[in-house]
C-alpha positions in Angstrom: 105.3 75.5 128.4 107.6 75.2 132.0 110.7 74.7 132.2 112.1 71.4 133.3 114.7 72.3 136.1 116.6 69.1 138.1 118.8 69.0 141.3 121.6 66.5 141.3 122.8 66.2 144.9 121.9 65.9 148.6 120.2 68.6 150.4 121.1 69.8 153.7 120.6 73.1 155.7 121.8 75.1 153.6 120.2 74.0 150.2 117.3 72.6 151.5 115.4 76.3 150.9 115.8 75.2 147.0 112.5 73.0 147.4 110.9 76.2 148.5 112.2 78.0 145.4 110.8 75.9 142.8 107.0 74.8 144.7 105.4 76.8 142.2 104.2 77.0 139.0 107.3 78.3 137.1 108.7 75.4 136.7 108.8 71.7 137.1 110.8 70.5 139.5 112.9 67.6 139.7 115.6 66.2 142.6 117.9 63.7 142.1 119.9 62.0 145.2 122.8 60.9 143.0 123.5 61.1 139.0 122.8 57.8 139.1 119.3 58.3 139.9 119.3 60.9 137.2 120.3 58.3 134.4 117.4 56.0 134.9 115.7 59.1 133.7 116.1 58.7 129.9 113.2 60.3 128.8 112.7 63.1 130.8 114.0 66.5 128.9 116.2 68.8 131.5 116.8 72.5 130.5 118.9 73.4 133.9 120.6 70.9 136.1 121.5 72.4 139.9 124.4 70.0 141.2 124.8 70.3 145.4 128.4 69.8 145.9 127.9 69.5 149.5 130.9 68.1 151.4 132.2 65.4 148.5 135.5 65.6 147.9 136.4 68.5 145.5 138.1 66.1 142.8 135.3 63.8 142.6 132.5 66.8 142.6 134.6 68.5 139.5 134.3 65.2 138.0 130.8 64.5 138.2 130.3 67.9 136.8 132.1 67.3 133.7 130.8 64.1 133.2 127.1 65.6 133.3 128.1 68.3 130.9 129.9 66.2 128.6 127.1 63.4 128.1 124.1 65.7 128.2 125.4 69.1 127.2 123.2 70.7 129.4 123.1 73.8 131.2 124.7 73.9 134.9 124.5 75.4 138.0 126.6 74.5 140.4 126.1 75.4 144.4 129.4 75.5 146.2 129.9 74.8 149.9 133.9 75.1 149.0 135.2 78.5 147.4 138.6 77.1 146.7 136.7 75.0 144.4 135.7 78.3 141.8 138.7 78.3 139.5 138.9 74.7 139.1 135.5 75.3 137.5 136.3 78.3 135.9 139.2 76.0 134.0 136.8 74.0 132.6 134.5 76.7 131.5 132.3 76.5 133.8 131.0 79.5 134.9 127.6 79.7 136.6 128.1 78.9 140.4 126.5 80.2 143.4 128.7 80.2 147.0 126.4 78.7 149.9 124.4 80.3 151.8 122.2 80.9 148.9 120.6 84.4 149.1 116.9 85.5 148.6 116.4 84.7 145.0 119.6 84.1 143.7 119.6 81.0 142.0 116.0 81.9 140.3 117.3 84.8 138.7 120.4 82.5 137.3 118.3 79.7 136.3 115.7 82.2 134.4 119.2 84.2 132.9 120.3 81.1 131.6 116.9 79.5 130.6 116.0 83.1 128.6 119.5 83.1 126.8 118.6 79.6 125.7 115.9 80.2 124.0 117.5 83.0 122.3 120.0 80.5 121.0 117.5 78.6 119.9 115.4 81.0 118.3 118.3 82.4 116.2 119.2 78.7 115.3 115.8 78.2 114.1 116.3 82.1 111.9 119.9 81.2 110.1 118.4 77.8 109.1 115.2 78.9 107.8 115.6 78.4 103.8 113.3 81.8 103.5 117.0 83.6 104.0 120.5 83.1 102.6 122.3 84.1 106.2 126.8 84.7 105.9 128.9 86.0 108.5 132.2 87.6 107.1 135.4 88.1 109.2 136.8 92.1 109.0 138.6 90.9 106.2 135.1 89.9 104.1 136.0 86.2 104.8 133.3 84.0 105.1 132.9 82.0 108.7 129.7 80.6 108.4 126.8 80.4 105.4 123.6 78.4 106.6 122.1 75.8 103.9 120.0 78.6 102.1 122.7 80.3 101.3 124.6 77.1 99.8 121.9 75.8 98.1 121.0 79.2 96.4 124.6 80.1 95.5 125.6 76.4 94.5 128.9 76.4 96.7 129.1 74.1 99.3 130.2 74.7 102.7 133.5 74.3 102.0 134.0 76.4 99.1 132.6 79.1 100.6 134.1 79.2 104.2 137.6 81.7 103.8 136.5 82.5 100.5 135.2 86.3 99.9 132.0 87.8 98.7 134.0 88.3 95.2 133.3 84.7 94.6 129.9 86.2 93.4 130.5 89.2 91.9 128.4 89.1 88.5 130.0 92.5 87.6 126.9 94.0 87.3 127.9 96.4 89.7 130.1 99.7 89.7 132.8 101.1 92.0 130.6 103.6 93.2 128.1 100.8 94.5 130.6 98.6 96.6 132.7 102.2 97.5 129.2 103.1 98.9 128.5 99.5 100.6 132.3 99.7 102.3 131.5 103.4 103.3 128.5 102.5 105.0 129.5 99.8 107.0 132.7 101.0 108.3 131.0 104.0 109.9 128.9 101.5 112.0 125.7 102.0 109.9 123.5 99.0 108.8 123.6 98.8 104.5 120.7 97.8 102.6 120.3 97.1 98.8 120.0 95.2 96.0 122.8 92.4 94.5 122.9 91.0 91.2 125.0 87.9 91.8 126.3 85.1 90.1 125.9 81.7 90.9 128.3 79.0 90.7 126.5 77.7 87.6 126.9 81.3 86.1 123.5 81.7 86.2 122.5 85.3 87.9 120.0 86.3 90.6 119.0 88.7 92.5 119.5 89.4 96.7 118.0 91.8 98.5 120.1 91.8 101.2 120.7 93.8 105.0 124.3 93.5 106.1 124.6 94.5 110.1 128.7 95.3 111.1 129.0 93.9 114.5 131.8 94.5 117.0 132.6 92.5 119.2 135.4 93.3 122.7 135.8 96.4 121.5 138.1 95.2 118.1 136.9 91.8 116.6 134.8 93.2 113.8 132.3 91.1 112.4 129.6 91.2 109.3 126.2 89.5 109.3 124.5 89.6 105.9 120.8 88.3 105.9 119.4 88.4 102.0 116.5 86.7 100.0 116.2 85.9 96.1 113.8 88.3 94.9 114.4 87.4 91.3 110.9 86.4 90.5 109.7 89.7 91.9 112.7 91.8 90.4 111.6 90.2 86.8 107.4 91.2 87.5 108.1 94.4 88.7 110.7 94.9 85.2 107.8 93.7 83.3 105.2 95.4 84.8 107.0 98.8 84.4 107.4 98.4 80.9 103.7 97.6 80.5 103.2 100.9 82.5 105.6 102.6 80.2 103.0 101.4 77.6 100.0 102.3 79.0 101.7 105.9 79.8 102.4 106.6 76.5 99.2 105.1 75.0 97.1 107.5 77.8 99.4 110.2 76.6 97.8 110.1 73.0 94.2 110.0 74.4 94.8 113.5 75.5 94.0 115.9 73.7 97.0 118.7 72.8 96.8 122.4 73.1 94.3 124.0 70.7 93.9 127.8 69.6 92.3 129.4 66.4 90.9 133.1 66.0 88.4 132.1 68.5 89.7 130.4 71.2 93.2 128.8 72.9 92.8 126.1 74.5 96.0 124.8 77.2 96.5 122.3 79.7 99.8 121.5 81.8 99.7 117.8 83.4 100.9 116.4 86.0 100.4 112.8 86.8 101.5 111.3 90.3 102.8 108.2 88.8 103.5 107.0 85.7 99.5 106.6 84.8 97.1 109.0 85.5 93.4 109.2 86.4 93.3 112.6 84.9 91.2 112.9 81.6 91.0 116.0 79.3 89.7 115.9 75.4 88.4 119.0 73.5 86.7 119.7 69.9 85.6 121.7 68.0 82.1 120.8 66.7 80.8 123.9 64.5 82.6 127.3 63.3 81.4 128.7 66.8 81.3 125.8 68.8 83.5 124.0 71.3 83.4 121.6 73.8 85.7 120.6 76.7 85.7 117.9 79.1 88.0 117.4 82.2 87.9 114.3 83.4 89.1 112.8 87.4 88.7 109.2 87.9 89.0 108.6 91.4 92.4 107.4 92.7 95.7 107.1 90.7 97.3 104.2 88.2 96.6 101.9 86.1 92.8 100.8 87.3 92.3 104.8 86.7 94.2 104.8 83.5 91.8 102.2 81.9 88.9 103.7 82.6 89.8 107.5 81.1 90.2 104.8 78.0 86.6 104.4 78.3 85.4 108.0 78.9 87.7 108.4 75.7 85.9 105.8 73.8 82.1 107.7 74.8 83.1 111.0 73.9 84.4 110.4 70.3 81.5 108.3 69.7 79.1 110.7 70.7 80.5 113.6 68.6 80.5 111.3 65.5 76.2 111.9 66.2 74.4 114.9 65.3 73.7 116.8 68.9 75.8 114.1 70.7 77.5 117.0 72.3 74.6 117.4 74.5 73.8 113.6 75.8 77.4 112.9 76.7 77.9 113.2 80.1 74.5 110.8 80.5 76.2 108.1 77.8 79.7 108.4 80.1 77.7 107.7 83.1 75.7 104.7 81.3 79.4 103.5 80.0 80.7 103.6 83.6 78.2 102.1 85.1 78.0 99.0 82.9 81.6 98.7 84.0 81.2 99.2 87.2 78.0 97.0 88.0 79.3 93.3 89.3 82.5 93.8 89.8 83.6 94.3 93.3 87.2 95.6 92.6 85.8 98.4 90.4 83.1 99.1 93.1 84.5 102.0 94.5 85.6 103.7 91.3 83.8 107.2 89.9 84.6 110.2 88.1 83.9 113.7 89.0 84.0 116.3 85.5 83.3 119.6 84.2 82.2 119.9 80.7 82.0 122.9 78.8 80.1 124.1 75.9 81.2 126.9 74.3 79.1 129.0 71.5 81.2 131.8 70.2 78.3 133.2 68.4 76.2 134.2 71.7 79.0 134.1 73.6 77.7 131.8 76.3 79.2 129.2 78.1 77.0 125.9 79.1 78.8 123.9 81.5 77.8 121.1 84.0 80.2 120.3 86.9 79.8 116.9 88.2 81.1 117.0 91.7 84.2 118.9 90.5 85.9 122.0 92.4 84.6 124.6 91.2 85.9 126.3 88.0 86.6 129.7 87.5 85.6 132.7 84.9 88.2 135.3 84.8 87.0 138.6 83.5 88.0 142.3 83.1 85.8 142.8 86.5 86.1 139.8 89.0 86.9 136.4 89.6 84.2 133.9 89.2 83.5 130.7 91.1 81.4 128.3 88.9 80.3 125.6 91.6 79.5 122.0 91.5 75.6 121.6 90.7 75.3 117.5 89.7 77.0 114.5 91.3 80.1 112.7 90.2 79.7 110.4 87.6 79.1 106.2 88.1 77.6 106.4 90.4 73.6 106.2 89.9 71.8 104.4 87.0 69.9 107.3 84.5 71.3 109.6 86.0 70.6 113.5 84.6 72.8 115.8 84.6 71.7 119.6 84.7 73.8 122.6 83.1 74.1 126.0 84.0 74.8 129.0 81.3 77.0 132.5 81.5 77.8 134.8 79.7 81.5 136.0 79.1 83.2 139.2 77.4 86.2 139.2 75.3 89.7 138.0 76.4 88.2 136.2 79.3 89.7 133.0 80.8 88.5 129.8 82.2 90.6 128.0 84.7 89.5 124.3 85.3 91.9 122.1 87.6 91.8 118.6 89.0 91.7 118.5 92.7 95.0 117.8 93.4 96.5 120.8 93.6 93.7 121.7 96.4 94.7 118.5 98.4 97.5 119.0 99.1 98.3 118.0 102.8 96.8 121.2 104.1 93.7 123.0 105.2 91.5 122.7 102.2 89.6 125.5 102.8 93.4 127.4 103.1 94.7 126.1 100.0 90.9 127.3 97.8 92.1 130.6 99.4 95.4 130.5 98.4 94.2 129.7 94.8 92.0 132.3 94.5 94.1 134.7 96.0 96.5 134.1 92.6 93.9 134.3 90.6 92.7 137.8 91.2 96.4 138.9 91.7 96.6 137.6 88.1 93.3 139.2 87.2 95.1 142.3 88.4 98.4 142.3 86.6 96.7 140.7 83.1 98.6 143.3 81.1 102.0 141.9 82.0 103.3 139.2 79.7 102.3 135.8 82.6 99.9 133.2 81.2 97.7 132.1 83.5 99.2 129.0 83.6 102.3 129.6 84.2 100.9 132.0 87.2 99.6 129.3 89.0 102.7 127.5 88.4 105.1 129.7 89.5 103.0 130.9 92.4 101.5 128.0 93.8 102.7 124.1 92.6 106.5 125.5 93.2 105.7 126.2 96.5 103.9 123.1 97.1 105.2 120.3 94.5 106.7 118.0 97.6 103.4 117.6 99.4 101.6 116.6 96.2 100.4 113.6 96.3 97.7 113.4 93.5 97.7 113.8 89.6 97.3 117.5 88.9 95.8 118.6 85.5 95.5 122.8 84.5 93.4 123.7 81.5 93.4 127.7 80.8 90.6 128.3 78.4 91.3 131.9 76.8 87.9 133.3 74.7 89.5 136.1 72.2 
């Protein structure tokens, strides 16, 4: 939208180039003889008025210009044929005036400094009065000056009470020394503080402001502080209430897992390491026969809650199908069914699979069956090598009837299994680099297996110490030790 400039005045050689200045399509462009003429104009809206001293009398121009500022509060600009006439408007604080001749674009640039600072004023009128934020401005001596009507009607103070008055008028006592020693700290180095108030109201009700407070200064000494906050009790009281349901649901998943496990045949162990409080790591074990076992690790894509649940349901599967004779054998085909019943229709849980190993162990003939199902590949440590045992089905949840093939090995005494979840190989470098780095450990393990390290605690100490600040994924170890 243009801007609406007017000239008050008479134009002659030396002002008449101001027609030339505003013939365009900046602005439009008004002229005015007298300020009579101008106040038959009630409607029109002026953002700048130009008044053309000329040669009146000096007296009667100053006049006319305080008259125009008075009743219409506008902006002026004020072209002077008379120097001696600058400090009588400097006395009456006005201060944008340009001495004739008027050179190259002079008075543009004023009129578009003046018009620009205008809207700023505007614009951070229409900000402090938004009722979205509770906006004070404190005096160095934490007075308040000025509280817009958010910050009254959230507080329950009026203007009144407020202005003079400190932010102690507030104070819930929620609050240590430590927090408001910090607050004071912050400020007085120059430094913008941010955080979180529990206030009182003057109703003694409490609430809570998240609030920014900028320390301005002003010539070099007046200090001033601007706070701009918003209640964020509503959201302070869900985000309470969700975190204790995700306390719940941490401890619950906590049970589902299954704890370490050893008897003359085998130990089982696993360390965990979820991201967040929930995890969409899964691992259950059991033993089915005097020489059987079974393992399943289990990685739900993604991290949280929506993860959490479903392990719930890969729980639920696997029990069930132990209670049946064979069930060992069927269960990675029922998970998938139970999945994909879940999955099917619902748009949020769309995206969501699993990827798994499962393991069955016969102690008998010391075999091992397992299936990985678009896992990283597990590995067999023996008294000769290292082995990688890769990936040969797709994740789970993905497909309808889908089968699932197994592949069988054989292993000697006091060999190990390492299964992992692939955070600890996503971590935010080269992939290929950090497969290398892992099976780098695991053969300098392999090496040193006399000395008293689990294998665990190898990989540990040797890799997630280096790494644990780059993590960001839940992390599950199982060492599988056949004696």
């Amino acid at each position: 939208m243009k801007n609406n400039i007017a000239v008050i005045g008479k134009y002659n050689d030396e002002t008449i180039i101001i027609d030339e200045m505003f013939d365009n399509n900046l602005f439009n462009y008004y002229h005015f003889e007298t300020i009579e003429d101008y106040n038959k104009v009630k409607s029109l809206h002026i953002d700048v008025i130009i008044v053309l001293s000329n040669e009146l009398e000096t007296e009667k121009v100053i006049k006319e210009i305080i008259f125009l500022k008075e009743i219409y509060s506008k902006e002026l600009i004020v072209i002077l044929k008379n120097k001696d006439m600058v400090s009588k408007l400097l006395n009456e604080n006005i201060i944008n005036y340009i001495c004739c001749p008027i050179i190259d674009d002079e008075l543009i640039i004023m009129v578009t400094r003046i018009i620009k600072t205008k809207d700023n004023t505007e614009m951070i009128n229409q900000f402090i009065n938004n009722n979205k934020y509770l906006i004070a401005i404190n005096d160095s001596e934490e007075k308040y000056l000025y509280v817009n009507e958010a910050f009254c009607a959230e507080t329950g103070y009026s203007k009144n009470e407020l202005i003079g008055k400190t932010p102690k008028l507030l104070e819930s006592g929620e609050h240590s020394f430590m927090f408001y020693d910090n607050l004071i700290e912050t400020l007085e180095v120059g430094m913008i503080w941010k955080g979180l108030f529990h206030n009182k109201r003057k109703n003694n009700t409490l609430y809570f402001q998240d609030t920014s407070i900028y320390p301005i200064i002003v010539n070099d000494r007046n200090k001033y502080y601007i706070s701009i906050a918003r209640n964020i009790t509503k959201e302070k009281i869900i985000s309470e209430e969700r975190k204790l349901e995700t306390d719940i649901a941490s401890k619950i998943q906590l049970k589902l897992l299954s704890d370490d496990f050893y008897d003359e045949n085998i130990s089982i162990k696993a360390k965990y390491y979820p991201f967040s409080d929930v995890s969409g790591d899964l691992y259950k074990w059991h033993k089915i026969s005097n020489d059987k076992y079974v393992v399943l690790l289990a990685d739900v894509v993604g991290h949280g809650v929506g993860s959490a649940l479903i392990t719930t349901v890969i729980v639920g599967i696997f029990k069930s199908q132990l209670e049946k004779e064979n069930g060992e054998k069927n269960i990675l085909e029922e998970i998938n069914k139970g999945l994909i019943s879940v999955f099917q229709g619902n748009e949020l849980l769309s995206n969501y699979y699993c990827t798994a190993v499962y393991l069955i162990i016969d102690i008998k003939e010391k075999t091992i069956e397992y299936f990985n199902c678009g896992h990283p590949q597990l590995y067999l440590i023996d008294n000769k090598d290292v082995n990688s045992l890769i990936s040969s089905n797709l994740p789970i949840g993905l497909f309808d009837n889908a089968e699932f093939i197994s592949k069988t090995i054989k292993y000697t005494k006091d060999s190990e299994i390492l299964l992992y979840t692939d955070g600890i190989i996503e971590i935010p470098i080269e992939y290929t680099k950090m497969v290398n780095v892992l099976e780098s450990e695991l053969m300098n393990y392999k090496n040193n297996k006399n000395s008293e390290k689990k294998l665990l605690d190898h990989v540990e100490n040797e890799i997630l110490e280096h790494y644990f600040n780059k993590i960001n994924d839940d992390i599950t170890l199982i060492s599988i030790k056949l004696l």
